[in-house]
N, C-alpha and C positions, 0 to 999 in steps of 0.2 A: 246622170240618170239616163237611162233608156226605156222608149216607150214603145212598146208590139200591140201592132193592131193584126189582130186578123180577120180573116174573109174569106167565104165561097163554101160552109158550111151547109148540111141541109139535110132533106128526107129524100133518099135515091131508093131505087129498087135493086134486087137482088142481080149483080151481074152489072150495074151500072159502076159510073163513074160520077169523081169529083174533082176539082181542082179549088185545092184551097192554099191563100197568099198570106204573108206577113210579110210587115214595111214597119222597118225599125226607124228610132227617129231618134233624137239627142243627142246624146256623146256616146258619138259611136266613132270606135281607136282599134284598129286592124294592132295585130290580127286576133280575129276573134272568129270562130265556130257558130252556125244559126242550125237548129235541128226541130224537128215536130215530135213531141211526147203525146200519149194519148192518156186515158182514166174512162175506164169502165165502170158502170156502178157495180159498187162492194169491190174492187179491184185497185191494187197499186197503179200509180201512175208509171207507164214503161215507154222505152225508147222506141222511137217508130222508124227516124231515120235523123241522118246528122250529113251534114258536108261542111268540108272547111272550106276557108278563104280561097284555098288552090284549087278548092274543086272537088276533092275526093269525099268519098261519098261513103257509108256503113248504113246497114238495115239491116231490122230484126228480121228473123227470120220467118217468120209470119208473114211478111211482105215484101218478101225478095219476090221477083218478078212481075208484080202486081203495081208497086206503089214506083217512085220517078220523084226523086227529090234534087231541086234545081235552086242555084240562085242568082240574080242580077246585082253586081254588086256596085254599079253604078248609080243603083234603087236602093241599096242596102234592103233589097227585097228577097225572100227565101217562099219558094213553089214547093206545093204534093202535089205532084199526079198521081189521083187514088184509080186503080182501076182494075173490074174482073170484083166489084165488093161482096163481101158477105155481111149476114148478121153479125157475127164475130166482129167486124169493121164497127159494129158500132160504139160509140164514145165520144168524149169531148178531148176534141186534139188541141192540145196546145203549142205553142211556138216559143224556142228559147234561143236567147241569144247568148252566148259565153265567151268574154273578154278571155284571149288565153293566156296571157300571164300570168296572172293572178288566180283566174278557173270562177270569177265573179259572174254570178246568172242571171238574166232575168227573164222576168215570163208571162207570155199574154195572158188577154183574159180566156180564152176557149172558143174554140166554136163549136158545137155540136151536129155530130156526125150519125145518121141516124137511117141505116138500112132495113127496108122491111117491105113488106109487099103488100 
């Protein structure tokens, strides 16, 4: 099993930033993918951004230039740099880890992310 906590959620204003962390913990077996998904209300949950083990890195397009997704993998820890937010930004982002041989997920509990003025 693998456990995702997350952190650094909150209420920003329009044009601000966040910086929110996940620190996986368990049995955790390289190589494996860590990415942040979001969930709007009434909205499917979608991909926000993904980096592998080596580092490379995909983002939706929503968040190309805005968002900065990093990880320490001596922490088995996975960074968002949210920044430049909108309303639109708002949601509850989650943190997934995926073992990749297998494509096995798991997934925090949320944090919520919540732009407004």
């Amino acid at each position: 099993q693998v456990q995702l906590v997350e952190s650094g959620g909150g209420l920003v204003q329009p044009g601000g930033s966040l910086r929110l962390s996940c620190a996986a913990s368990g049995s955790i077996f390289s190589p494996y993918e860590m990415g942040w998904y979001r969930q709007a209300p009434g909205k499917q949950r979608e991909l926000v951004a993904r980096i592998t083990s080596a580092g490379s890195t995909n983002y939706a397009d929503s968040v190309k230039g805005r968002f900065t997704i990093s990880r320490d993998n001596a922490k088995n820890t996975v960074y968002l740099q949210t920044n430049s937010l909108t309303p639109e930004d708002t949601a509850v982002y989650y943190c997934n880890y995926r073992f990749v041989p297998n494509g096995r997920d798991y997934w925090g509990q949320g944090t919520q992310v919540t732009v407004s003025s």
